[in-house]
Every structure is written in structure tokens, then in C-alpha cells.
C-alpha atoms as one frame of an Amber mdcrd trajectory, in Angstrom:
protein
 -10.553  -2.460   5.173  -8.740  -1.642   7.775  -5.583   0.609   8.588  -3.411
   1.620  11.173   0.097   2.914  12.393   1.518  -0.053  15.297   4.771   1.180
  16.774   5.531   2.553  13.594   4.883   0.050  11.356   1.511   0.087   9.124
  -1.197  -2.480   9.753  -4.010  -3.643   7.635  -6.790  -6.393   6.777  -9.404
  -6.980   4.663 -11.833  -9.584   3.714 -11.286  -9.384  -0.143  -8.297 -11.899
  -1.488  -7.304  -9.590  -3.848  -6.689  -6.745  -2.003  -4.822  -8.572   0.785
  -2.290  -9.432  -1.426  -1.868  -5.777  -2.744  -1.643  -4.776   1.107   0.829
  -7.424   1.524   2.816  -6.005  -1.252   2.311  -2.356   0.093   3.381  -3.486
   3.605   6.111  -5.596   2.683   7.984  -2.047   1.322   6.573  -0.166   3.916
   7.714  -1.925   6.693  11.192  -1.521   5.221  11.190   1.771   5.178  11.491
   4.426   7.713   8.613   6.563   8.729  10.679   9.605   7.000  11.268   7.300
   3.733   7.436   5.933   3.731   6.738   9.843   3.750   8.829  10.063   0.063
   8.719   6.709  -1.233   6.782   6.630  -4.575   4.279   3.630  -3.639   2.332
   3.959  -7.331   5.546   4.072  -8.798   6.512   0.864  -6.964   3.526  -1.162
  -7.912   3.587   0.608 -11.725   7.664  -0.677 -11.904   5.722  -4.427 -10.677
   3.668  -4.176 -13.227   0.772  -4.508 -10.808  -1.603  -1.698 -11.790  -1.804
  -2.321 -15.601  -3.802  -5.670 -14.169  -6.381  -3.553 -11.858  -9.444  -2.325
 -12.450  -9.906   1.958 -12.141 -11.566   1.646  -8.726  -9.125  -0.800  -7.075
  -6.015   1.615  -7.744  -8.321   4.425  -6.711  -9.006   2.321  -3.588  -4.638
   1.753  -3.434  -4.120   4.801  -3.957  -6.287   5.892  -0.549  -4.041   3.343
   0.982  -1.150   4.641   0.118  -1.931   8.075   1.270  -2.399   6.746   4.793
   0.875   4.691   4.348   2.928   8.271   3.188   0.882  10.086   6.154
């Protein structure tokens, strides 16, 4: 997987289906949000209030939640 920062807007890929559509949900809020409101906005709390995590397995929200450390960075 990969992530990056372009003109302030996050950026990723990866080759698994399923986590490409979790980025795309990620992204989709993120690139909504300010820089200063990615930095505060809850991200598990988002995809908990989806009711997205209940459906993943313990290491694909422990990968998520890497992701969204580099989205709040």
C-alpha cells in the first residue's frame, strides 16, 4: 500500500479490492476536510458510526488504523 500527502490532499493505492474500497471511504472524508480538521477528525469513529469495522477482520483495522495515523499526521 501506498500513501502520500499531494497538495494537501491524501493519496493512496493498493492491489487488494478490499482495502481500496476502505481507502476510498477514508479519502472520500479526508479530502473534505481541512488539513487542521483531518488532524481532529475521529476516522475509527467514522468507519465504527458506518458500521464498517464490526465486518473486518483484527488485522485489517489494525492495518486502517496505520492509515489513519498517516491521514491525522
Amino acid at each position: 500500500m501506498v500513501s502520500r500527502i499531494v497538495h494537501s490532499s491524501p493519496v493512496a493505492s493498493t492491489n487488494s479490492k478490499i482495502i481500496r474500497g476502505l481507502l476510498a471511504i477514508l479519502l472520500e472524508k479526508a479530502n473534505s476536510l481541512t488539513a487542521k480538521e483531518r488532524r481532529i477528525f475521529d476516522f475509527s469513529g467514522y468507519l465504527t458510526a458506518l458500521g464498517i469495522t464490526h465486518h473486518l477482520s483484527q488485522s485489517r483495522v489494525n492495518g486502517l488504523d496505520r492509515v489513519i495515523a498517516k491521514l491525522s499526521a
